[in-house]
C-alpha positions in Angstrom: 50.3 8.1 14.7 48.2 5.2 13.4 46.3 2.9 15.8 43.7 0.2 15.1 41.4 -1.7 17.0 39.8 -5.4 17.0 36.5 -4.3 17.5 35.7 -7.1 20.3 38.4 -4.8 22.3 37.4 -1.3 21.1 36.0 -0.8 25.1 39.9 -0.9 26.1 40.9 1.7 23.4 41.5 4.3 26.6 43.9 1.9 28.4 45.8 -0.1 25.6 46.9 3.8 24.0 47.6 4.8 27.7 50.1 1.9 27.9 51.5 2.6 24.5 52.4 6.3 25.9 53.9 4.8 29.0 56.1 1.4 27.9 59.1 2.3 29.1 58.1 3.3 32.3 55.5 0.5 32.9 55.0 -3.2 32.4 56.2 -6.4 33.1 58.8 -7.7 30.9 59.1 -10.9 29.0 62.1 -12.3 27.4 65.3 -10.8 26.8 64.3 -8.4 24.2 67.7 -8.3 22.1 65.5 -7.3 19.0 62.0 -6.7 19.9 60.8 -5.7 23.2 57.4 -7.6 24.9 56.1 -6.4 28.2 52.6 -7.5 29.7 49.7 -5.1 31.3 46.9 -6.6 33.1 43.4 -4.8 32.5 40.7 -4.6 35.2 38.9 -7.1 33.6 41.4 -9.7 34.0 42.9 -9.4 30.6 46.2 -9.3 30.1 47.9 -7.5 27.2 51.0 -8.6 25.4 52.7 -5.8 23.6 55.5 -6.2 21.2 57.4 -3.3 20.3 59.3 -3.6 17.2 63.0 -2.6 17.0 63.5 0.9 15.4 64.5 -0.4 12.0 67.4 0.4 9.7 67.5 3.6 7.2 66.5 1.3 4.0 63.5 -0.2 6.1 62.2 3.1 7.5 61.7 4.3 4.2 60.2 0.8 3.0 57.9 0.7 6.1 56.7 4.3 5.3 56.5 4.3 1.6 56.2 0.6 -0.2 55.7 -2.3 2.7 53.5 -2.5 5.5 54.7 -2.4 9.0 55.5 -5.8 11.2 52.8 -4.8 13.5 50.5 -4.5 10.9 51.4 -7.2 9.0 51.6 -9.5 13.0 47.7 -7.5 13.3 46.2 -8.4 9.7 47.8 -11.9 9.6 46.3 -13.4 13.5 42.8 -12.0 12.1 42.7 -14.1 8.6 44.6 -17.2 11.0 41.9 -16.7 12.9 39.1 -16.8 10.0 40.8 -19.2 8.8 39.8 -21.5 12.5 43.9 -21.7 13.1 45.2 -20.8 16.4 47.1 -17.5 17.3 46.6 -15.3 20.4 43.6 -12.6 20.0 44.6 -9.6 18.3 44.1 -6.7 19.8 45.1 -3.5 18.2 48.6 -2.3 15.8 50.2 1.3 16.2 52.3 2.8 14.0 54.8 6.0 14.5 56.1 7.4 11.3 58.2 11.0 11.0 57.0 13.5 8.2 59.4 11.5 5.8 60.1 7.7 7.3 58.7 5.3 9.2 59.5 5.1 12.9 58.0 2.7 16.0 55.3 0.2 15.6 54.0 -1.8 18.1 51.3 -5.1 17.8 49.3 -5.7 21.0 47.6 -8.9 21.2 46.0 -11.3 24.5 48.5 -12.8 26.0 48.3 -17.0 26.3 49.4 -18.8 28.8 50.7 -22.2 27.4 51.3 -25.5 29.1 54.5 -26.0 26.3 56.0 -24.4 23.4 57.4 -26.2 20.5 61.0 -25.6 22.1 60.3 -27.3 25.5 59.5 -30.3 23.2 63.1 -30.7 22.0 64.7 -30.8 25.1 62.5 -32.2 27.4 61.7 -36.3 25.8 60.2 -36.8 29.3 57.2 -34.7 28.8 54.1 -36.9 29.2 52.4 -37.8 26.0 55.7 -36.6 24.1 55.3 -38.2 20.6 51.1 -37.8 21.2 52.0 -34.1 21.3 54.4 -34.0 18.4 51.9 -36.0 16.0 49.3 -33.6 16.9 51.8 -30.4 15.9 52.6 -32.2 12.8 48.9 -32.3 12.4 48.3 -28.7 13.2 51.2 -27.9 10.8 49.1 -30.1 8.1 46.1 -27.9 8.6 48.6 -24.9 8.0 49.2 -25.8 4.5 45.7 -27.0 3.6 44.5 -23.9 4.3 47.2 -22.2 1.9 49.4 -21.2 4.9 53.2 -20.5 4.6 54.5 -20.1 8.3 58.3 -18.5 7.6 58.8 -17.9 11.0 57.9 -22.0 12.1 60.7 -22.1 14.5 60.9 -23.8 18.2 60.0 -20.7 20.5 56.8 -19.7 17.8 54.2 -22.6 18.9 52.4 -22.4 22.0 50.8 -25.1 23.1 47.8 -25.8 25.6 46.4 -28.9 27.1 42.2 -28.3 26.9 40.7 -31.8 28.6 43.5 -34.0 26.6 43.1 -32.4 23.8 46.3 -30.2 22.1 45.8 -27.0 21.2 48.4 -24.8 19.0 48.8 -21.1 18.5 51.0 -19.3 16.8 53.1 -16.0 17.7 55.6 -13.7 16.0 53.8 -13.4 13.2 54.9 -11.0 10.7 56.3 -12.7 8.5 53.9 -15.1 6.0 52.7 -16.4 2.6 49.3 -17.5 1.8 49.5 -19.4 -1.4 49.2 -23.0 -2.4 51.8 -24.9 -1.2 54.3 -27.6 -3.3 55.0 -30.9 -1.4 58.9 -29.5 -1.3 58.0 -26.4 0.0 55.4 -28.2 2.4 57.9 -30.7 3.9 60.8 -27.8 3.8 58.9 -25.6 6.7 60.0 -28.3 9.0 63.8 -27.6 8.5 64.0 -25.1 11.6 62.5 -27.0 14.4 64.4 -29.7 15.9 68.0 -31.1 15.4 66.5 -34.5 16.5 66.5 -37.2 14.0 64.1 -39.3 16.3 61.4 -35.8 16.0 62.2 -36.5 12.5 61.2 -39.5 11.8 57.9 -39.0 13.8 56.7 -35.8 12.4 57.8 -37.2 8.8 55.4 -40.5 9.6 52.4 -38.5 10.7 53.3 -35.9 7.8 53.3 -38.5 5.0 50.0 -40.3 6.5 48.7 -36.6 6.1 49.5 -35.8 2.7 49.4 -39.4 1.4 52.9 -39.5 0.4 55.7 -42.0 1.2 57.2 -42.2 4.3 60.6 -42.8 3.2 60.2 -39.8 0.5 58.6 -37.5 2.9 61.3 -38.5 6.0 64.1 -38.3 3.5 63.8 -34.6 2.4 62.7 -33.4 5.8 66.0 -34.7 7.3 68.1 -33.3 4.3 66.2 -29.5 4.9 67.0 -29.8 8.3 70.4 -30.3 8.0 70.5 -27.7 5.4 69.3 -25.5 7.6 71.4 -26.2 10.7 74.8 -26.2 8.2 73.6 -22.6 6.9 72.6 -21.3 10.9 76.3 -23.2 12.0 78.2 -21.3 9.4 76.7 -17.8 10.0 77.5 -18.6 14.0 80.9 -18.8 13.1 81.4 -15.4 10.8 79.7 -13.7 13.5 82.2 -14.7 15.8 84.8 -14.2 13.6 83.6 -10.5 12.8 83.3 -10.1 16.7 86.9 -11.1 17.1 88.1 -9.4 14.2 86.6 -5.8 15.9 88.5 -6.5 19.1 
């Protein structure tokens, strides 16, 4: 087994491996866990854990994950701490364990502080009656700015993977699921293409391609133009893998 520590949590080394050893049999749940399973554990000092444990992978992977790549927990681990040196939001992380075999990788799991937000991203596109609505959205679009200043390529920048907090008016973003990443310097396409998974709304659009080009210092019609076209890239490409799926389903019957 592997296991490593934050050092601001070392003092709960003893109770984070204790609740590693028991996760199926303790823990409260979140989500539906249809890949990945997250269950919460509340420490005596009024911490609350958030443990992710990632999906047994597939033959090819468990050889990748013990030979060539490094684990999605690691990889959730190593990436929150350089967000975080980097001053960009993410939930404290905590610790990573790994389980390989003699021969392949196994189990991993990434344990971080669990946040309560006031929003995520998601709530956003389908709730337009959220106070301060647009406010909110410009300030994302700035957060997602700050992102790609700092060299950030978020692959993962998808509707349920922003939390967002309310401090004394101010908006506050942190990002989950966060295995996968780039950090490199950034092309205006690839820049305006991270957008393409968030929203089907052409409204959200057009404000976070405003905000965006005031950002950058680009065009608005240039910058709103190819945000609109990756988006409906995007959905076309998630539409049309809906419907083999279905078709696969059907075809097993």
């Amino acid at each position: 087994m592997v296991e490593v520590y934050n050092g601001k949590y070392s003092h709960l080394r003893t109770f984070v491996k204790h609740k590693i050893e028991n996760f199926q049999e303790e823990g409260e749940r979140l989500g539906n866990g249809d890949r990945n399973e997250i269950k919460l554990f509340k420490c005596e000092d009024g911490i609350v854990l958030n443990i992710k444990s990632f999906k047994v992978p597939n033959y090819i992977n468990k050889v990748a994950y013990k030979y060539f790549r490094k684990s999605k927990a690691r990889r959730s681990f190593e990436y929150a701490v350089k967000l975080q040196k980097l001053g960009l939001g993410t939930p404290d992380p905590i610790a990573y364990f790994e389980f390989p075999t003699a021969l392949l990788f196994k189990k991993s799991f990434y344990v971080s502080e669990h946040l309560e937000a006031d929003y995520t991203y998601r709530d956003l596109t389908f709730d337009f009656e959220i106070p301060n609505h647009e406010e909110i959205l410009r300030a994302f679009t700035r957060f997602t700015f700050q992102l790609h200043e700092n060299q950030v390529l978020f692959l993962d920048h998808s509707p349920g993977n922003t939390l967002i907090k309310i401090n004394n008016g101010e908006y506050q973003f942190y990002l989950v699921d966060l295995n996968r990443m780039e950090f490199k310097s950034l092309s205006f396409e690839e820049r305006i293409k991270n957008f393409a998974k968030l929203t089907v709304h052409k409204s959200m659009i057009a404000v976070m391609s405003e905000e965006y080009a005031k950002c950058i210092g680009e065009d608005y019609q240039k910058v709103f133009q190819l945000m609109w076209s990756e988006t409906k890239k995007f959905q076309e490409k998630f539409h049309r893998k809906r419907r083999l799926k279905k078709k696969i389903k059907f075809w097993k019957k």
